[in-house]
C-alpha positions in Angstrom: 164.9 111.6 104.7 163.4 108.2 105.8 161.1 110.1 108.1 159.8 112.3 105.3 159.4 109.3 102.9 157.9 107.4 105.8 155.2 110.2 106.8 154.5 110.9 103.2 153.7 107.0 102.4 151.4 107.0 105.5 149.6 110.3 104.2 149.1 108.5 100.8 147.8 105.2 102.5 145.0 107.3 104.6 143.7 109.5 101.8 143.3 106.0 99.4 141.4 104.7 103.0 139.2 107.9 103.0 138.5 107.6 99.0 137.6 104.1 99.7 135.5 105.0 102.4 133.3 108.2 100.6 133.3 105.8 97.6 131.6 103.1 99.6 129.5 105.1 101.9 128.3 106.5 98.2 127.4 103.1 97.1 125.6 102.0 99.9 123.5 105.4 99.9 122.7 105.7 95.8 119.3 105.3 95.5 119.6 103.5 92.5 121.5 100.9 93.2 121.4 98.8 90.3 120.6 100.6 86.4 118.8 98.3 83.8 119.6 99.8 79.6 119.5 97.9 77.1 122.1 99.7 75.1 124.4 98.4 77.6 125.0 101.7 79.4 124.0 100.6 82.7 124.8 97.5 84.9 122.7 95.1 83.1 121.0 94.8 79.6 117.7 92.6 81.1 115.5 93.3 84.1 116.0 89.7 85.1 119.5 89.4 84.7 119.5 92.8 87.7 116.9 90.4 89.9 119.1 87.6 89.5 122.5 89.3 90.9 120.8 91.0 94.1 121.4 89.7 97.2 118.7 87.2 99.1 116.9 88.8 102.5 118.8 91.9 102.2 118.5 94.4 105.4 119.0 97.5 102.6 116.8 98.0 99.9 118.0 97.3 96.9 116.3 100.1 93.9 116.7 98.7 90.4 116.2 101.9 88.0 115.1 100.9 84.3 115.9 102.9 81.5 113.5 103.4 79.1 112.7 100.8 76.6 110.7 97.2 75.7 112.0 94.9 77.3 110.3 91.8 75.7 111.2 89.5 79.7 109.1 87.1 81.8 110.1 88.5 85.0 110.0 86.8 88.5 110.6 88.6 91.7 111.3 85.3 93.9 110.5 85.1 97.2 113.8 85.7 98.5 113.8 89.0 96.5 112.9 91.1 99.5 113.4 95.1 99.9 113.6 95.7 96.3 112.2 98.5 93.9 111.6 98.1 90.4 111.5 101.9 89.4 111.2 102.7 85.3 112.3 105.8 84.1 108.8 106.7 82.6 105.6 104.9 82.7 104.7 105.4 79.2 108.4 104.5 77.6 109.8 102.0 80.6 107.2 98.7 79.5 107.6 95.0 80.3 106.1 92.7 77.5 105.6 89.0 77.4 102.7 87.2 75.5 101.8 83.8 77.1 98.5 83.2 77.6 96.4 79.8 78.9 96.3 77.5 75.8 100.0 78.6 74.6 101.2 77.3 78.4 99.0 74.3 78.1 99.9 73.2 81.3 96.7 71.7 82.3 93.7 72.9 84.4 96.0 76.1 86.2 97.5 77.3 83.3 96.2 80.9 83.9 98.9 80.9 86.7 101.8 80.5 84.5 100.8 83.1 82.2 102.1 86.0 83.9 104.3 88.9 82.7 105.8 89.8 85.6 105.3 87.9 88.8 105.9 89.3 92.4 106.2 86.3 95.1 108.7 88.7 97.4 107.5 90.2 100.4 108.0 94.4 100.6 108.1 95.4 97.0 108.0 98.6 95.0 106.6 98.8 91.4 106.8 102.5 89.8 106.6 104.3 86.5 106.4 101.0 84.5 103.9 99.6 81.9 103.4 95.7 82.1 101.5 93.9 79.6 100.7 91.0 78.4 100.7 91.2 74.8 99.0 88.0 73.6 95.8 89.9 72.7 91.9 88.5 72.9 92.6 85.3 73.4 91.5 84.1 77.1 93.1 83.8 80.1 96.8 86.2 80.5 97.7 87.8 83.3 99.8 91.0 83.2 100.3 91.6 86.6 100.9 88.3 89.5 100.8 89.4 92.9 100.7 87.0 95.3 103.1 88.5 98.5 102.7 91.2 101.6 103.1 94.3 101.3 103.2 95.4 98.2 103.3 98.5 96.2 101.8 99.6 92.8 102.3 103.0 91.9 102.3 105.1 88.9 102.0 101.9 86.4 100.1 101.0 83.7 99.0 97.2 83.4 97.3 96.0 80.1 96.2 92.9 78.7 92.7 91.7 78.1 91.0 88.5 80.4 93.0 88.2 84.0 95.2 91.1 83.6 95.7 91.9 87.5 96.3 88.8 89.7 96.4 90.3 93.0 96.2 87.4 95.3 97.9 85.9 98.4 97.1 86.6 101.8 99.0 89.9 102.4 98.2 93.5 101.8 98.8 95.4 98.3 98.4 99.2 97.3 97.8 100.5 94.2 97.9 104.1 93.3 98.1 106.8 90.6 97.5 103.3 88.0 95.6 102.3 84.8 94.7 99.2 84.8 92.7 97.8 81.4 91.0 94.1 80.4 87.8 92.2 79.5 87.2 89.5 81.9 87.6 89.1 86.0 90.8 91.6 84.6 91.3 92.2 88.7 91.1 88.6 90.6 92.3 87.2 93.5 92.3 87.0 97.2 94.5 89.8 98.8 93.5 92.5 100.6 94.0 95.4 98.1 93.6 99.4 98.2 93.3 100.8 94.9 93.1 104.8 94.9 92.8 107.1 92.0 93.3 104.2 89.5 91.6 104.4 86.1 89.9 100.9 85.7 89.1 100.5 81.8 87.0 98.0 80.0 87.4 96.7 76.7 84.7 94.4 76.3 81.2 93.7 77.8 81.6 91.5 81.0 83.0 92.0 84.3 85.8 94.0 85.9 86.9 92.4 89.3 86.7 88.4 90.3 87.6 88.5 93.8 88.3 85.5 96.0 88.5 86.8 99.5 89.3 83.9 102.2 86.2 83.6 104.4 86.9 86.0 107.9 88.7 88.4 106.0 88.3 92.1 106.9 88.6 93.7 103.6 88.8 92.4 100.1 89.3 94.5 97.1 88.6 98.5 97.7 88.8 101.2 95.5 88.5 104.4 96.5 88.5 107.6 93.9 89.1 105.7 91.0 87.7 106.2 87.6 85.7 103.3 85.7 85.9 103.6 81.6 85.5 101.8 78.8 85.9 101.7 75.0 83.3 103.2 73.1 80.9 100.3 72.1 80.8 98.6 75.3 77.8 98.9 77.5 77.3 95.9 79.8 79.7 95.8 82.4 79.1 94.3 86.1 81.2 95.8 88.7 82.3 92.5 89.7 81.5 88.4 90.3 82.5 85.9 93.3 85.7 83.9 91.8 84.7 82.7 95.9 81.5 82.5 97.9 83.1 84.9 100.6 84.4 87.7 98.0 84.5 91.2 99.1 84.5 94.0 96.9 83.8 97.9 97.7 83.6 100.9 95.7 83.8 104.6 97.4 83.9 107.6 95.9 84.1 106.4 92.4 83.2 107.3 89.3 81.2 105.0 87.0 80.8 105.5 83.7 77.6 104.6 81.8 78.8 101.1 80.7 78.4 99.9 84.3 75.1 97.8 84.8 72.4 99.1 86.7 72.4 95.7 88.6 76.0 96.3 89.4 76.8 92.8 90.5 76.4 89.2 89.5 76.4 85.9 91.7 77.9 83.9 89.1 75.2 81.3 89.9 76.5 80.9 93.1 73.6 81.6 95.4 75.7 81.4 98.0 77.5 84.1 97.0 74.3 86.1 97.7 74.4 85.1 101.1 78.4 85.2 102.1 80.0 87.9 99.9 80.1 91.5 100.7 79.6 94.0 97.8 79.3 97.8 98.5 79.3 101.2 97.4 79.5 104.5 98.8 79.0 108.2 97.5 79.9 107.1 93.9 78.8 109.4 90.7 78.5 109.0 87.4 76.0 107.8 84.5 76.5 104.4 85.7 76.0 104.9 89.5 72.3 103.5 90.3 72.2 102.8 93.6 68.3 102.0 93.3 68.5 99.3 90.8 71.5 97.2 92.4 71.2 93.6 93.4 69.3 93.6 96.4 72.4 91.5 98.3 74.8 93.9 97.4 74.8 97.4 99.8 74.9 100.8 99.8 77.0 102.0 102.8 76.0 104.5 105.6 78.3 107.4 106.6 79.2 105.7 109.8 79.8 101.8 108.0 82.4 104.5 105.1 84.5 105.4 108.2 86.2 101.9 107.9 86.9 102.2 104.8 90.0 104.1 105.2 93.8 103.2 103.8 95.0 102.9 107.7 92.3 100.1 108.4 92.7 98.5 105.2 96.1 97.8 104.6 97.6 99.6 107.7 99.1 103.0 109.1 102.9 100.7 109.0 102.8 99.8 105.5 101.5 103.3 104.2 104.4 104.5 106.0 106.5 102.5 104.4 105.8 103.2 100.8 106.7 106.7 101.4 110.0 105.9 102.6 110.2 103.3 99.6 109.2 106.2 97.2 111.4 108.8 98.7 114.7 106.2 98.5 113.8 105.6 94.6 113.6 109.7 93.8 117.1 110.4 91.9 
């Protein structure tokens, strides 16, 4: 009888091990490691709060699915935030909303840096199926949109706001796909390397779209390639873009521009140097507001041979691209 009570306690003991075990081995494999509702029916009510409770450096990605909702946060992905995915449930219904903007900071000279809605200082990021606003309205400098890490990934969003919506700076690479992005002034600035590809770019005012502030020896700057430029009815005077820096590289291929875009196309920002050291470029774009004739003569109209670099692989590499299809394939229920 001992025997029998001894093998049957043993028996018990390895099928609660083996429970354990599939339960963990689930865990670790779940692709949505973390759920964000705010009717409390996931593991956290606030984006930050999910952030906040993931583990620093971590060698496994850590996916943080959002249910849909407003969630009214100022979010920070810190540095030490690495490996994570910030995946909504729908672009349209999953937004992020905040609504500081430069004079409401009033932190001095760099206030514009503080406005952010959501900022992304982590290295190896994933942003999908999320809107991310700022929702302070017409009233100067508020950015949407901070990115100032490596390797990171922007796909399937919306980001809205009005002057300095996008902040995509740093020295890394970023990718943007699949995204609307909307504002009035320099609404895409900064100084990383970025790949934008069949993005809608929207104006909402007369003035200009990108402010890029590419370090001087850089490769590549801003490119967009297969995106769509629009605007609100009534505006009509739109430049392409304007040197935040004198070495500022911006190049649209295959675009479409609609009629609001300037036949100049670009503006030096009374920087002559600009005119010397930047490099802005077109190729094989369409559209009412594609005039390759009239264009600045400092800005360029590439040849079929100086297109061939102007490929995802050379801009942000073959690694990285790689990468955001494993990064997309982990965050797929």
């Amino acid at each position: 009888m001992k025997n029998i009570k001894k093998i049957a306690f043993t028996f018990v003991l390895v099928c609660v091990s083996f429970s354990n075990a599939v339960s963990q081995t689930a865990v670790k494999t779940d692709a949505f490691y973390k759920t964000v509702a705010q009717d409390g029916s996931g593991d956290y009510t606030t984006i930050q709060a999910a952030i906040n409770d993931s583990k620093s450096f971590p060698y496994q990605r850590i996916t943080i699915f959002i249910k849909n909702g407003t969630y009214h946060e100022k979010i920070k992905i810190h540095e030490w935030n690495t490996n994570m995915s910030l995946v909504g449930e729908s672009k349209e219904n999953t937004v992020i909303t905040f609504d500081d903007y430069f004079n409401k900071v009033n932190l001095g000279i760099n206030s514009t840096f503080y406005t952010y809605t959501l900022l992304v200082e982590a290295n190896d990021v994933l942003l999908k199926n999320l809107t991310i606003e700022n929702a302070s309205g017409d009233v100067g400098q508020a950015v949407a949109l901070s990115v100032f890490s490596d390797r990171v990934a922007v796909i399937d969003c919306r980001i809205t706001g009005n002057q300095d919506t996008l902040y995509a700076s740093g020295k890394g690479c970023q990718y943007y796909k699949n995204c609307y992005i909307e504002g009035t002034t320099d609404f895409i600035f900064g100084s990383a390397t970025a790949w934008f590809e069949d993005c809608e770019i929207h104006s909402k005012k007369d003035s200009y779209i990108t402010a890029a502030s590419t370090p001087e020896g850089t490769d590549f700057g801003y490119v967009f390639k297969d995106c769509k430029l629009t605007s609100n009815e009534a505006v009509s005077k739109v430049y392409l873009g304007r040197p935040w820096r004198i070495y500022a590289k911006t190049v649209f291929v295959n675009c479409t521009l609609g009629k609001h875009i300037l036949p100049e196309g670009w503006h030096n920002w009374s920087k002559p140097d600009a005119e010397k050291n930047s490099f802005y470029a077109e190729y094989k774009c369409t559209g009412a507001g594609y005039s390759p004739t009239t264009r600045v003569k400092w800005s360029h109209q590439l040849t079929k041979s100086q297109a061939k670099k102007y490929k995802v692989e050379n801009v942000i590499g073959a690694n990285f691209l790689k990468d955001i299809q494993q990064w997309e394939s982990q965050a797929k229920k």
